[in-house]
C-alpha positions in Angstrom: 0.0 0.0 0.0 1.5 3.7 -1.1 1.6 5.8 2.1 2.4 9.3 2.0 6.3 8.8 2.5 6.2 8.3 -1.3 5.5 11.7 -2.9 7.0 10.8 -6.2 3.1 8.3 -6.6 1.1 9.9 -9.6 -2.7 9.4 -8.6 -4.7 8.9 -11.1 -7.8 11.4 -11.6 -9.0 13.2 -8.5 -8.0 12.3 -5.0 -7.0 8.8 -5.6 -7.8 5.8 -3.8 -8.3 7.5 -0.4 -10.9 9.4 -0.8 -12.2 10.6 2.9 -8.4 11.3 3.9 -8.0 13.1 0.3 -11.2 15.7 1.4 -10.1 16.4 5.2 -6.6 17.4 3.7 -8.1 19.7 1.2 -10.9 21.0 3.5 -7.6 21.6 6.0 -6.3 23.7 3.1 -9.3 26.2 3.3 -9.1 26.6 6.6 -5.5 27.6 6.5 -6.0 29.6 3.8 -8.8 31.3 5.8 -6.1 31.3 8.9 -2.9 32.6 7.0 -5.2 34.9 4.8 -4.9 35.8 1.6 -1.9 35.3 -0.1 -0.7 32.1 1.8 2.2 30.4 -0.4 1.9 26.4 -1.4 4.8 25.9 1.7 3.3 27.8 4.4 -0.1 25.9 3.6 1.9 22.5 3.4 3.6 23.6 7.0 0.5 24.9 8.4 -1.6 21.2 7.5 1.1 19.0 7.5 0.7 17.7 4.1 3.6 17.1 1.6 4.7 19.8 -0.6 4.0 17.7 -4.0 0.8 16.3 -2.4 -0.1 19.9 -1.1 0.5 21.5 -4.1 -1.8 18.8 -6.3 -4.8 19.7 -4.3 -4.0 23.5 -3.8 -4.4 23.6 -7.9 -7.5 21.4 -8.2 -9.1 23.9 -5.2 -8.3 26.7 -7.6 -9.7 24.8 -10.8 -12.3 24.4 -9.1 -13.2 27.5 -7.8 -12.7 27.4 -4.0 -9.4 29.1 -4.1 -8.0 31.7 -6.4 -4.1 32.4 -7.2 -3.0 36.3 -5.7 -2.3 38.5 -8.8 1.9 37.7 -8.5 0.9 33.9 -8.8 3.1 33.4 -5.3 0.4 32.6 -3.4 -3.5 31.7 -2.5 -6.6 33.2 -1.7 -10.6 31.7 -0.8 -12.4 31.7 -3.6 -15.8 32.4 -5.2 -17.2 29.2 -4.0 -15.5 28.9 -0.4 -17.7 32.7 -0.1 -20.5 31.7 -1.7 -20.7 28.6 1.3 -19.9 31.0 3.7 -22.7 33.5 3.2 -24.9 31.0 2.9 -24.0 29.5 6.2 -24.2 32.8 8.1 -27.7 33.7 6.2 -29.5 30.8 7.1 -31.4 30.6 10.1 -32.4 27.7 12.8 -35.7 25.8 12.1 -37.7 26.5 15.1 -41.1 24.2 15.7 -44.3 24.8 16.7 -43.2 23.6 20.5 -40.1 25.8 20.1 -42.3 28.9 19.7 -44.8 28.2 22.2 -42.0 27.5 24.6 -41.3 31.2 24.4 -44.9 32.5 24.4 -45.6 30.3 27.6 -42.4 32.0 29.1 -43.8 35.4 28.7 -47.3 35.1 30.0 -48.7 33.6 33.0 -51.8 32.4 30.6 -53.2 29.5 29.2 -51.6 29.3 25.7 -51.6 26.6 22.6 -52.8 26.4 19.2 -54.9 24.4 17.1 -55.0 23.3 13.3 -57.5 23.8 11.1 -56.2 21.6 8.2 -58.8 19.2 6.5 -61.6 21.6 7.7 -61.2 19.7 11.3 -60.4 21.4 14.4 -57.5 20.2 16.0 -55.2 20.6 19.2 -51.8 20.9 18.4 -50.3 21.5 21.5 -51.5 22.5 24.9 -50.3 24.2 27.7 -49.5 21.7 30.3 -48.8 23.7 33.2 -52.6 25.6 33.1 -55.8 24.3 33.3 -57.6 24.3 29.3 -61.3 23.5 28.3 -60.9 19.7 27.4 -59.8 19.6 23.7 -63.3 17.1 23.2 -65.5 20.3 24.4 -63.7 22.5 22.0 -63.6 20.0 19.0 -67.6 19.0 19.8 -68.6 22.6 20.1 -65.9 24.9 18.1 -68.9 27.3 18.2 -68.4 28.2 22.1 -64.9 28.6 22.0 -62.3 31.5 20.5 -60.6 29.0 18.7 -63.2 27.2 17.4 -64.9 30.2 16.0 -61.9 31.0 14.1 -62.7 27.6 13.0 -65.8 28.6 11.8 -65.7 31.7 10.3 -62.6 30.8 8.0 -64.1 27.4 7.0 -67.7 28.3 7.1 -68.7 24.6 5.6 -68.3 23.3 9.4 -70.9 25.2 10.3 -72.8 22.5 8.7 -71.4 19.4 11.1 -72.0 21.5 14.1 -75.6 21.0 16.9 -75.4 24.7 18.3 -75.5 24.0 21.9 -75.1 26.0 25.2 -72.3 25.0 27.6 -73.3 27.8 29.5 -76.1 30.7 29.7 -73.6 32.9 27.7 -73.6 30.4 25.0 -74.4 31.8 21.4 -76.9 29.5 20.3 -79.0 31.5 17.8 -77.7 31.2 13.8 -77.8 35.1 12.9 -75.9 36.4 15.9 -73.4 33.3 15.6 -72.8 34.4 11.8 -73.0 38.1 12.9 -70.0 37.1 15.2 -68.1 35.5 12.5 -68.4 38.1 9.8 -66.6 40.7 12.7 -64.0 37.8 13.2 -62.8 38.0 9.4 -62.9 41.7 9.5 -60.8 42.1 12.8 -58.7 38.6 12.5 -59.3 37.8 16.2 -61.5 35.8 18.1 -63.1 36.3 21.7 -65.6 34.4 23.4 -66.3 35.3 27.4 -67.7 32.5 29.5 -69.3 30.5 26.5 -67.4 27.6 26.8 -66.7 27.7 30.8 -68.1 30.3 33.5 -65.3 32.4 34.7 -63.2 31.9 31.7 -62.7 34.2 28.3 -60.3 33.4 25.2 -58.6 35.2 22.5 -57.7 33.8 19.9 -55.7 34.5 16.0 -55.3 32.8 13.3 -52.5 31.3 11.8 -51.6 31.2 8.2 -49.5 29.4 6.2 -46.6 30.6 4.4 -49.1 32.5 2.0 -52.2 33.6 2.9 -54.3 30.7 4.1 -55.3 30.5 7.3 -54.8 26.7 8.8 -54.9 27.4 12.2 -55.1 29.2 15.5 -53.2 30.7 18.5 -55.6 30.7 21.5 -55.0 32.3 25.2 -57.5 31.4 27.4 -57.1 32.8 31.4 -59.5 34.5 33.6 -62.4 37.2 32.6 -61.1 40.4 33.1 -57.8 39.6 32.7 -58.5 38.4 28.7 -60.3 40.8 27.0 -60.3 41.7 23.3 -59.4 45.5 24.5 -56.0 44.6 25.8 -54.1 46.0 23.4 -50.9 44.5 24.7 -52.4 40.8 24.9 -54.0 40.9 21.4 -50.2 42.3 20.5 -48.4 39.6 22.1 -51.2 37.3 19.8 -49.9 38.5 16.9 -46.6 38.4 17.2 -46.9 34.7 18.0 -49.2 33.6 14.9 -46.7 35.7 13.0 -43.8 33.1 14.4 -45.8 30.5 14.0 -46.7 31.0 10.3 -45.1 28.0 7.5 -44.5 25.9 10.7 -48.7 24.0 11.2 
């Protein structure tokens, strides 16, 4: 087997036969390129990774041929290349994925109420992810009776056809039961984009909820807060904020 002490071994095309070692050594070249900055000579390089000379100098000009390093105008030494930046920018543009559980995580930090969000995909109403550390409405009230609940009337007024699955009953005496003010309700929930309901799904509880989009304009789901009445209220402004800035973190990711 040829080892490194033999630098006089002509390789055939590429790397040769040890590939994986052949790639650290030239990706060990880019970094001290990037470490001795530009105009680095073929023997500092070779010193600096502790590759041959002949073996350092192969792979220096197939970096250049191929675009990830460039020769210095005087031709003495090397510089990164179009396609060494090119990674680079887009290494340092991109950002984390964050999840749904990632964003809620943050909300739930910030607020000492009830928050999750629901789905709306297929028509259905669904729970994505509750807050375990405060008391909710069961998810089966909410899913049976989407017409009682903040969430569940985003439900309905942005895919009016479940209206048609739905038995209007009263949880409680503040229950909106009758057709016309239920659709009356719905129409001001398209033109505001937010949902509140006070006591209609449980006495002593109110909700405010927001839809969700995705990474368009459709709206497939819903951020919901639910806490005490008085303390939720469609005219706190700095609640319904803190809403929106959530469903907006939370858009692309249902």
């Amino acid at each position: 087997m040829v080892t490194e002490q033999h630098p006089h071994r002509r390789d055939g095309p590429g790397f040769g036969g040890q590939q994986p070692k052949a790639v650290q050594k030239a990706l060990a070249m880019l970094e001290a390129v990037a470490h001795l900055g530009a105009g680095a000579t073929a023997k500092q390089i070779s010193a600096y990774t502790q590759v041959p000379p002949a073996t350092a100098y192969r792979m220096l000009n197939l970096l250049v041929a191929d675009g990830f390093l460039v020769r210095t105008p005087d031709l003495s030494g090397f510089a990164l290349g179009r396609r060494t930046s090119e990674l680079a920018y887009a290494a340092a543009s991109s950002e984390p994925v964050r999840t749904v559980a990632d964003v809620l995580e943050g909300l739930r930090a910030a607020t000492r109420h009830n928050v999750y969000v629901a789905s709306f995909r297929s028509g259905m109403l669904r729970l994505v992810d509750t807050d375990p550390d405060h008391e909710v409405v069961p998810a089966s009230t909410i899913t049976r009776n989407p017409h009682a609940h903040a969430v569940g009337k985003l439900l309905l007024a942005y895919r009016p056809r479940a209206l048609r699955r739905i038995q209007l009953r009263a949880l409680t005496a503040h229950t909106v039961v009758d057709p016309l003010a239920l659709r009356a309700q719905l129409a001001d929930i398209l033109a505001t984009e937010m949902s509140f309901e006070r006591e209609e799904s449980r006495i002593g509880r109110a909700a405010l909820a927001v839809p969700v989009r995705e990474r368009g304009a459709e709206v497939i789901g819903g951020l919901c807060v639910q806490g005490t009445v008085g303390r939720v209220s469609a005219d706190n402004a700095e609640l319904v904020e803190f809403l929106r800035h959530g469903a907006a973190e939370l858009n692309g990711l249902l």
